[in-house]
TORLO-811202 format. One record per residue (C-alpha): x, y, z; residue number from 1. Coordinates in pm, 1 decimal. Example, Ala and Ser with C-alpha at 12.3 -4.5 7.8 and 13.67 -1.06 7.14 Angstrom:
         X         Y         Z   nr
    1230.0    -450.0     780.0    1
    1367.0    -106.0     714.0    2
// end
This chain:
         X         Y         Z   nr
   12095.6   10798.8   15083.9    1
   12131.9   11128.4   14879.3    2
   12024.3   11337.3   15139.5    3
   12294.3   11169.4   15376.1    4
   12575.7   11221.8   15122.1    5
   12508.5   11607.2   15102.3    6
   12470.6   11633.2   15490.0    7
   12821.6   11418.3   15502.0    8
   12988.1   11636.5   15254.0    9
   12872.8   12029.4   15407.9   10
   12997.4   11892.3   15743.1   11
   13282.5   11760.7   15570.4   12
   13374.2   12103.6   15426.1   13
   13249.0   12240.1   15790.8   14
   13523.0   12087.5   15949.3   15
   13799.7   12091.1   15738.7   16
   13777.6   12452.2   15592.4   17
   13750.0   12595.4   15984.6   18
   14046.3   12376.5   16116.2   19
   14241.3   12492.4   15760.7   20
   14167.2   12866.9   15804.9   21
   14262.4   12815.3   16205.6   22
   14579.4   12678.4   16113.9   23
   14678.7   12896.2   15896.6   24
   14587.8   13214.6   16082.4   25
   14818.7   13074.2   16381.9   26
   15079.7   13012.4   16095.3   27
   15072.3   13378.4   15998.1   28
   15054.5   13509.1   16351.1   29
   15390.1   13259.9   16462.4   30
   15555.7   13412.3   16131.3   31
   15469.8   13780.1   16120.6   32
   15594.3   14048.4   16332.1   33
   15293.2   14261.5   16285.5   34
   14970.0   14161.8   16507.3   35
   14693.0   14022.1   16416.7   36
   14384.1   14229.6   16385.1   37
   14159.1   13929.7   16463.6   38
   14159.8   13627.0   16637.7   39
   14205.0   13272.4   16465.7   40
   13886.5   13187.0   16524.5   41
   13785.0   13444.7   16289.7   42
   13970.4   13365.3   15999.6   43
   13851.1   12991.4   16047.8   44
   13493.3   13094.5   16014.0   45
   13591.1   13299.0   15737.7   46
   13749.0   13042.0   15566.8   47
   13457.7   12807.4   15673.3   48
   13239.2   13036.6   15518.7   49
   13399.3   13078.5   15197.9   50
   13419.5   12720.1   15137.9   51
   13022.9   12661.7   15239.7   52
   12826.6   12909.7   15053.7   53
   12906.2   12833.1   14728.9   54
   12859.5   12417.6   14769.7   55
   12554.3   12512.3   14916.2   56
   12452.5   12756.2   14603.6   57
   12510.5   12482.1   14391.6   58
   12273.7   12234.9   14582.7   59
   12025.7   12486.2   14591.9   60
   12010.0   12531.4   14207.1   61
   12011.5   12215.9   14185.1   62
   11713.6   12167.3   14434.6   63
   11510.9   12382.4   14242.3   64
   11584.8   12324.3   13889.3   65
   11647.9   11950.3   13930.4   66
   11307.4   11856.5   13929.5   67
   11213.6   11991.2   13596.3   68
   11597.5   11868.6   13460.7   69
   11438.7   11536.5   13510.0   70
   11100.5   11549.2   13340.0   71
   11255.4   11676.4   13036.7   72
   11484.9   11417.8   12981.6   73
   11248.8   11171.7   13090.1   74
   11012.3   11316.8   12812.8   75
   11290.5   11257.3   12540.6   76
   11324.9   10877.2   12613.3   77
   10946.8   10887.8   12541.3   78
   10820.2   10764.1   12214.7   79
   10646.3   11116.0   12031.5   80
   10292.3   10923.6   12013.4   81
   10278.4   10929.8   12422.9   82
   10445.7   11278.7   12443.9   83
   10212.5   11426.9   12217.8   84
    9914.5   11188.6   12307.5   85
    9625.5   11186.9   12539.8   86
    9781.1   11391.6   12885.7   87
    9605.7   11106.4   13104.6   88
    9835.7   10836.1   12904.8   89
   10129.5   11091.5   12934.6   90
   10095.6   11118.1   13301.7   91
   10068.3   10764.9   13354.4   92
   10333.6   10705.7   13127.6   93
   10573.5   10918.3   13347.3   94
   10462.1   10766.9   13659.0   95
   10546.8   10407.6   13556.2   96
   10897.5   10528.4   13451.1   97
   10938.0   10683.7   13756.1   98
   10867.2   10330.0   13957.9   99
   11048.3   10136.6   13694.9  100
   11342.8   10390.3   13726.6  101
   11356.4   10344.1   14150.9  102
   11314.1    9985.3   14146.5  103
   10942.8    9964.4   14275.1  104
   10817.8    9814.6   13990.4  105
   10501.3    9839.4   13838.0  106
   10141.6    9660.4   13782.1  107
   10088.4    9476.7   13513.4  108
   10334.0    9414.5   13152.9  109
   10562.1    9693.8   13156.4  110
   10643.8    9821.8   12719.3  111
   10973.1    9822.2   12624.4  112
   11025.9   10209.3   12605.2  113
   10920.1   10208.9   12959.7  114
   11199.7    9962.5   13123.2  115
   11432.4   10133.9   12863.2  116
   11334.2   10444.2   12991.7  117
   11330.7   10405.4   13380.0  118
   11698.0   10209.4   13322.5  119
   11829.4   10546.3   13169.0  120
   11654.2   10766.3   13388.0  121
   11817.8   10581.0   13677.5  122
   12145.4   10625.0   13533.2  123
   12088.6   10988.8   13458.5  124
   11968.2   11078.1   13799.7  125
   12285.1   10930.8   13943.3  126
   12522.8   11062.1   13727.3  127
   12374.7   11405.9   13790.4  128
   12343.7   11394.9   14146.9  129
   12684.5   11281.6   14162.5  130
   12807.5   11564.7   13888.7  131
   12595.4   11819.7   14140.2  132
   12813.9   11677.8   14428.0  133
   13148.0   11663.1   14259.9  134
   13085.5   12066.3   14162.3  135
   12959.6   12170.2   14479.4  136
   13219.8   12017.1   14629.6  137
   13511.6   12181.2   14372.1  138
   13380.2   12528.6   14393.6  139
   13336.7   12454.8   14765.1  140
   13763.4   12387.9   14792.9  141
   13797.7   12689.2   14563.5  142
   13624.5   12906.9   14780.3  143
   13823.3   12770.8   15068.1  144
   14193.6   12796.6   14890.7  145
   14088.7   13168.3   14769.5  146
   13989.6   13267.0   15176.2  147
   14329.9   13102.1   15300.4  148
   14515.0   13264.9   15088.1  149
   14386.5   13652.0   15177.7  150
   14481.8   13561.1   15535.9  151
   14683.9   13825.0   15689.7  152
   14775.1   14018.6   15959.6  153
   14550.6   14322.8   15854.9  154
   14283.7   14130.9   15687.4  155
   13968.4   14244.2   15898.9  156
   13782.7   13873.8   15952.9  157
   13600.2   13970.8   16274.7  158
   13454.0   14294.5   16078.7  159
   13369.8   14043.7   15735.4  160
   13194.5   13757.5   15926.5  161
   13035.6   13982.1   16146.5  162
   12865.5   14181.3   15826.3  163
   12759.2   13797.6   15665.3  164
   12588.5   13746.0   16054.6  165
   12416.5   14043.2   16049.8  166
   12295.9   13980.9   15634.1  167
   12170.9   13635.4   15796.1  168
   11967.2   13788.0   16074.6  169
   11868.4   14036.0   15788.3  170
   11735.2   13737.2   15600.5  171
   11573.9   13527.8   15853.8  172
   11370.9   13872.1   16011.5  173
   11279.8   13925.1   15622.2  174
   11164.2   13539.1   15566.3  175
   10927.1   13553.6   15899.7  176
   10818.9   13862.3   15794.6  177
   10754.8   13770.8   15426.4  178
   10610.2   13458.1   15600.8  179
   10322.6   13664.9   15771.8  180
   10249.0   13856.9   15497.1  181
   10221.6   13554.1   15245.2  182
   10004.7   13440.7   15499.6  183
    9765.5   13673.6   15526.9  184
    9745.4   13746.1   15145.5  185
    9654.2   13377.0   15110.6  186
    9377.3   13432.2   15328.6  187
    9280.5   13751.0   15248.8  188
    9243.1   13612.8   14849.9  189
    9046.6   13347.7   14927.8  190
    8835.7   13495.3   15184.7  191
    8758.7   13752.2   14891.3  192
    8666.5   13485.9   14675.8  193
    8449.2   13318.8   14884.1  194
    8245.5   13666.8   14971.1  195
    8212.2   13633.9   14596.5  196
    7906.0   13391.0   14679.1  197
    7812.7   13498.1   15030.4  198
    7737.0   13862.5   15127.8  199
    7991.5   13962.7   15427.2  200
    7642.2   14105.2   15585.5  201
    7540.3   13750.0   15600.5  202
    7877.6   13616.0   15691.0  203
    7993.2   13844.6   15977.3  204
    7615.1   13931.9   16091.6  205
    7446.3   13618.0   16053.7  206
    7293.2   13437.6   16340.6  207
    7254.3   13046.2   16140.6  208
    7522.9   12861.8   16029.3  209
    7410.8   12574.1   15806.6  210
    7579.8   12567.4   15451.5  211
    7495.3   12334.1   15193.2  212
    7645.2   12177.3   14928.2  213
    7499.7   12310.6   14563.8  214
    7667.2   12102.6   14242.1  215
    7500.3   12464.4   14035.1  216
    7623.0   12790.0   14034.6  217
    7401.4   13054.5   14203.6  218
    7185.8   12729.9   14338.1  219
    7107.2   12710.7   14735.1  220
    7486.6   12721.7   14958.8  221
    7289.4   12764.1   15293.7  222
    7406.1   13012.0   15562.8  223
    7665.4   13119.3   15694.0  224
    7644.2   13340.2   16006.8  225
    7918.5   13366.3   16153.0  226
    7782.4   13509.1   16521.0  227
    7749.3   13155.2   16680.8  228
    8071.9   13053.5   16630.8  229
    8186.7   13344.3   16752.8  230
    8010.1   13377.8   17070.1  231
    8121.0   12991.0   17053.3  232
    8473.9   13113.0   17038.4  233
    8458.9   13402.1   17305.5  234
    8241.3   13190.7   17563.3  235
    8502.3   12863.2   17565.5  236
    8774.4   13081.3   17577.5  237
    8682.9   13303.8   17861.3  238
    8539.6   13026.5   18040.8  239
    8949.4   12866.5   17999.8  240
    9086.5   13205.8   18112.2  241
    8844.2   13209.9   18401.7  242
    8986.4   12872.0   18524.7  243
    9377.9   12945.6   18425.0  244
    9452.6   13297.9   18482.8  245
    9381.8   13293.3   18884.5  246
    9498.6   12954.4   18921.1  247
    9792.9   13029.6   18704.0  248
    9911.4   13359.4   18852.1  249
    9893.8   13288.1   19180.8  250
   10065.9   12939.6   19149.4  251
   10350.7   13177.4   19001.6  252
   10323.2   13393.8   19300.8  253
   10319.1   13093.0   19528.7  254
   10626.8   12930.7   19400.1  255
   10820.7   13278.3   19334.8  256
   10781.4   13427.3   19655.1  257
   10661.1   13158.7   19898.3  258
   10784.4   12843.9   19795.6  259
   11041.7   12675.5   19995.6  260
   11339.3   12585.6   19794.9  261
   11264.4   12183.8   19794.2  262
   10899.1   12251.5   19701.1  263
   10942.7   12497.7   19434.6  264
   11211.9   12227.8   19295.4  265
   10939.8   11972.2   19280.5  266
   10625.8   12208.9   19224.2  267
   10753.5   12366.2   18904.1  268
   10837.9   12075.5   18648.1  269
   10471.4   11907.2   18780.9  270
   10281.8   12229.8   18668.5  271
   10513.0   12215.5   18329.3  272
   10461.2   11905.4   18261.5  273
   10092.6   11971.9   18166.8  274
   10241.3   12195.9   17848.6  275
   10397.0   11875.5   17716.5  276
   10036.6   11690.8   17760.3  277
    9876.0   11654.0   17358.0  278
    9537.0   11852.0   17400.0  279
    9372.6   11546.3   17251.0  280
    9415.4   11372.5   17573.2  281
    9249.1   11723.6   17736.2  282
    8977.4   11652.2   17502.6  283
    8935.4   11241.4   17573.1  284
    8969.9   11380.9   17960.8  285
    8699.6   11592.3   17926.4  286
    8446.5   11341.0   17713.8  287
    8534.8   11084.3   17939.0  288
    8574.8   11201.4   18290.2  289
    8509.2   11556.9   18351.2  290
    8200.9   11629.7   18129.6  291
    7996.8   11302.9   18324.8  292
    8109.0   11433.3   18661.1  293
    8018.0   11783.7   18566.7  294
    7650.1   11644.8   18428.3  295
    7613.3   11470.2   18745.3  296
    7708.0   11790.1   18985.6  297
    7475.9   11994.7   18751.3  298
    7182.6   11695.6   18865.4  299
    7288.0   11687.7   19213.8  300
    7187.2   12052.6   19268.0  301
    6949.6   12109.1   19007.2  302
    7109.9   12245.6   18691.1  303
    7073.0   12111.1   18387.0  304
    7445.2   12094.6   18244.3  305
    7543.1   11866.8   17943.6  306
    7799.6   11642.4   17884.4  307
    7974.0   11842.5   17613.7  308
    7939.3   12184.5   17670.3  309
    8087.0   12479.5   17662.8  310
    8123.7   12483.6   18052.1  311
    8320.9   12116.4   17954.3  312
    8548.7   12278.4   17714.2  313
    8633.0   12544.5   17875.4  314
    8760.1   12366.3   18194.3  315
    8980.5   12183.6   18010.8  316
    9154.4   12375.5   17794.7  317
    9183.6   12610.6   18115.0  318
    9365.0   12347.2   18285.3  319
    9572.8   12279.3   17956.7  320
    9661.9   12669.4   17953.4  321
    9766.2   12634.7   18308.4  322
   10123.0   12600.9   18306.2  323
   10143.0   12891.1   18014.8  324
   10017.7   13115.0   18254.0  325
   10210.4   12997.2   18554.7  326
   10556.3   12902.1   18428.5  327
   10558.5   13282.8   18218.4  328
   10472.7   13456.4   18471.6  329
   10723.8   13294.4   18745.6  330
   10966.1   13372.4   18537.6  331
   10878.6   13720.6   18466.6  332
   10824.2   13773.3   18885.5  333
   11179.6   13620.7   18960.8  334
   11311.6   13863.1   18737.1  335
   11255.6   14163.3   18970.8  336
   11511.4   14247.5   19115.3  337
   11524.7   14185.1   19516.6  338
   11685.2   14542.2   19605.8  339
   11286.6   14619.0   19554.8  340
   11145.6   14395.9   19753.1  341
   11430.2   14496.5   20035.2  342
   11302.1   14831.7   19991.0  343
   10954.9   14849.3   19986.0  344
   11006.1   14585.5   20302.0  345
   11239.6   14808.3   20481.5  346
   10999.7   15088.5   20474.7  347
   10758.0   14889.8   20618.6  348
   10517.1   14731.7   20392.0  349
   10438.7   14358.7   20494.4  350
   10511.6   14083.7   20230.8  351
   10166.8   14081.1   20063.8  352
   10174.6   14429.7   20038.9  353
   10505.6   14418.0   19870.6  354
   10412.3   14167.8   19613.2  355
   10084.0   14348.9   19531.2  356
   10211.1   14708.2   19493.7  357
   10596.9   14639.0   19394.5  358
   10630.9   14314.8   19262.1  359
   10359.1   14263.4   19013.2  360
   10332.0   14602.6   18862.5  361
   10722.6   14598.1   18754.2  362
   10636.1   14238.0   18626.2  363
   10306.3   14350.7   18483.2  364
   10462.4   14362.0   18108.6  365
   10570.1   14031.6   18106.8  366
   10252.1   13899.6   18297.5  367
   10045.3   14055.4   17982.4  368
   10279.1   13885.9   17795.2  369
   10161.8   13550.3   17926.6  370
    9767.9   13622.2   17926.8  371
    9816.2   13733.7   17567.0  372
    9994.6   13386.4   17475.8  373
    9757.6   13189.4   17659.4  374
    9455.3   13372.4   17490.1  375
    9586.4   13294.5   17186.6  376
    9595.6   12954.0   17281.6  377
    9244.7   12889.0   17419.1  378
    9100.2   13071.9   17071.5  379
    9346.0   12855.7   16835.9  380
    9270.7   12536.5   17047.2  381
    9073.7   12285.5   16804.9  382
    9077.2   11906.8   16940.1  383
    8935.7   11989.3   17305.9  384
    8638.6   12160.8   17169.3  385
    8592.0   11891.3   16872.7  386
    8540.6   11589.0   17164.0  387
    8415.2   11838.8   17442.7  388
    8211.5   12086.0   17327.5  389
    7948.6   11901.0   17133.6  390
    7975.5   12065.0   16781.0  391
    7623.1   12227.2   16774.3  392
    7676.6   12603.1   16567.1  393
    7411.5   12756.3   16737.9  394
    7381.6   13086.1   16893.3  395
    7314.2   13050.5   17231.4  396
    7375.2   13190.1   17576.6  397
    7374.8   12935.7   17825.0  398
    7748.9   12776.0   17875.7  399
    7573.2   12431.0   18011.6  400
    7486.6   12344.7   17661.5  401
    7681.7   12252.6   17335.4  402
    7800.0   12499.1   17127.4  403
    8115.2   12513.2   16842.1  404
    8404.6   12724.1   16768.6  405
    8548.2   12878.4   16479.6  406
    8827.8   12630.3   16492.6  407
    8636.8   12332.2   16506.1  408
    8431.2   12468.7   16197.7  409
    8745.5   12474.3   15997.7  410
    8861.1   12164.1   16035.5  411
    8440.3   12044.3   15945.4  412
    8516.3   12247.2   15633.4  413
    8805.1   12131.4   15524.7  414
    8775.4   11753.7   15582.4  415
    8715.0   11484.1   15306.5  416
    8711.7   11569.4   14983.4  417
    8739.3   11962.9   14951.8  418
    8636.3   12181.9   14657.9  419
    8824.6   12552.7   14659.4  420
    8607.6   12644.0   14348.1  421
    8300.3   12604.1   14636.9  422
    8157.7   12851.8   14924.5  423
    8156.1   12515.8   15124.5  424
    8497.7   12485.4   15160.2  425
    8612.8   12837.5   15105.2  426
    8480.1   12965.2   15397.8  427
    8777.9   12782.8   15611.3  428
    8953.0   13096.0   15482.7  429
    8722.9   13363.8   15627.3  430
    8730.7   13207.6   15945.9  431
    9110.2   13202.9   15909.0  432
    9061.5   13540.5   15843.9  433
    8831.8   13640.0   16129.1  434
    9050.5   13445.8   16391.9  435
    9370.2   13612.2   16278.8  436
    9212.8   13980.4   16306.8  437
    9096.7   13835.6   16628.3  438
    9432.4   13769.6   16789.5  439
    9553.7   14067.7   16610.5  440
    9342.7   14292.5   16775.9  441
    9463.6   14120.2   17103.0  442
    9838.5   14180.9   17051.6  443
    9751.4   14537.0   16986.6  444
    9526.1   14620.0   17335.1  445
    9797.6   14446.1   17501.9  446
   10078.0   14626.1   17353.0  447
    9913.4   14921.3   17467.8  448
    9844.7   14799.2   17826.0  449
   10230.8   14700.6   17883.2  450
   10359.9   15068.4   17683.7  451
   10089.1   15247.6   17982.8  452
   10223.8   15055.0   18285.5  453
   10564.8   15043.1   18191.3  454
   10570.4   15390.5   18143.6  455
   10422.4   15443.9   18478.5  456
   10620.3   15231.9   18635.2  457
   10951.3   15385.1   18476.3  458
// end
């Protein structure tokens, strides 16, 4: 209910601050005898913006700050005994309030203080979400009375909201920056701490992965090689690539430059629709259907091939990446433009010579582009490998047989009940770690093959 009031009053404001500022600006314009230096649309946004920014400062004070607002009041209709008692009463104390004050109720006899408390702790929180409102709102009409009053014939609204657009961009580049960087700082802190306990010789060079649980400090962890997950890793995934980058470039070609009309119509949602497919059902596919027939091919002519393998996993999440690789790099082909193809054609070439030597090195950037994302897909992929791959950590060579990823690893680490002061669980991190250097190192030998071609094509 809160959260719909706030949403109804910003669009509220929205509306009627924009259709005030257009109004005006139109009034001003009909009036004055000198032109308008921007259009009304302009000042509307202006005015729109004046009026929104500071309601929405206000709510997100209040967001922050309400929270702890809250617990100390609630703490002051607390008799001193629980405040300054045991902190497991004090906790539970707070808890029952809380249920008491949002009509859940609680188990047992509730005290006195309690249902005294959670009645004025109701009250408070509406009188204070309604007091948030009622200011937001008033310095939101302030702001919006202050704009439409500047409005002028010189006043330069096109140059003022186009300086708060460009802050916002500003922002939002900062945040996903700031983003990556918290990101990697979390992992690179943990990953520290859990090198703390394991030697990164062992970790990065090891050829056993088997950790243990110890309850002692210094007492047995196990090992933790991290070589067969990678091979794990490196095998699955190039075994996907194998199976999607050939089928999925030259389905692009196919449908870019041979297609009829009618089948390319048809041909290209079918291949996207696999993107929208959850890779769970790639990995229940593969358990169920592909790994058996695979196992019985491998029987039929001799080979020994399991059920979950790596030669399993990899097929699927090849035909998962599929439509990555296809619907990219269609779009990237179409792109060219066609007074190339009419050129290297009218000098003679034949059409597969034109696509080969014309076509895909001007769309080779963009192709890259589409490996590189689909990469990153098969080495991040976690639930086809969990049902398809058989989960066995050990190094070994043959793709017929099980094996495990990095990915799957985390998510063996981190499930149940997980312990962050613990080698066991802190090793998720350094595997976070290792896969994001991983794809890093990716993004950087592709940025380099696009800069080369592009320069060579240019």
């Amino acid at each position: 209910m809160n959260s719909l009031v706030v949403a109804a009053l910003l669009l509220l404001l929205l509306a009627a601050s924009y259709q005030i500022g257009l109004s005006r600006s139109r009034a001003v314009a009909g009036s004055s005898t000198l032109k308008m230096h921007s259009r009304p649309n302009y000042h509307g946004m202006m005015v729109a913006l004046w009026c929104l920014v500071p309601a929405l400062a206000i709510l997100l004070v209040w967001f922050f700050v309400g929270d702890d607002v809250v617990r100390t009041y609630t703490l002051s209709l607390l008799p001193p005994e629980v405040v300054n008692g045991d902190a497991t009463q004090l906790r539970d104390a707070l808890r029952r309030v809380e249920q008491i004050s949002t009509g859940y109720g609680v188990v047992g006899d509730a005290q006195p203080y309690e249902n005294a408390a959670g009645q004025s702790l109701h009250e408070f929180r509406l009188l204070t979400f309604w007091a948030t409102v009622a200011v937001a709102a008033g310095l939101g009409i302030i702001g919006l009375l202050v704009m439409r009053a500047r409005i002028a014939p010189r006043l330069r609204a096109r140059n003022e909201f186009e300086a708060v657009v460009k802050v916002l961009l500003a922002i939002c580049s900062g945040i996903a920056i700031l983003t990556t960087v918290g990101i990697i700082a979390s992992l690179l802190r943990e990953a520290l701490h859990f090198f703390s306990f394991i030697s990164p010789m062992d970790f990065f060079f090891g050829t056993v992965w088997a950790p243990r649980f110890s309850a002692t400090a210094g007492g047995d962890y196990g090992q933790y090689g991290l070589l067969p997950l990678l091979w794990g890793t490196i095998m699955v995934s190039t075994i996907a690539m194998l199976v999607a980058i050939p089928l999925g470039l030259m389905s692009a070609i196919y449908l870019a430059e041979y297609a009829p009309r009618k089948v390319r119509a048809f041909a290209k949602p079918a291949i996207e629709i696999l993107a929208g497919i959850p890779s769970i059902i790639y990995g229940f596919f593969a358990l169920v259907t592909l790994g058996p027939a695979l196992a019985a091919l491998g029987g039929m002519i001799g080979v020994p091939i399991r059920a979950t393998s790596a030669l399993t996993a990899g097929i699927a999440m090849g035909i998962m990446i599929i439509p990555f690789v296809s619907s990219l790099s269609d779009d990237i082909i179409t792109q060219v433009p066609g007074a190339m193809r009419d050129g290297s054609l009218g000098m003679g070439a034949t059409k597969s010579e034109t696509i080969r030597r014309v076509v895909l090195p001007a769309a080779l950037p963009g192709i890259v582009g589409a490996f590189l994302l689909a990469v990153s897909k098969a080495f991040g992929e976690t639930m086809i490998v969990v049902l398809a791959a058989g989960n066995a950590p050990i190094l070994r060579f043959n793709p017929f047989e099980a094996t495990s990823t990095v990915t799957v690893s985390i998510v063996n680490q981190l499930t149940g009940d997980t312990n962050f002061a613990s080698p066991q669980s802190l090793v998720a991190f350094a595997l976070g770690l290792t896969l994001f250097a991983m794809t890093l190192c990716l993004n950087v030998i592709a940025l380099y093959v696009v800069r080369k071609y592009r320069e060579q094509y240019e």
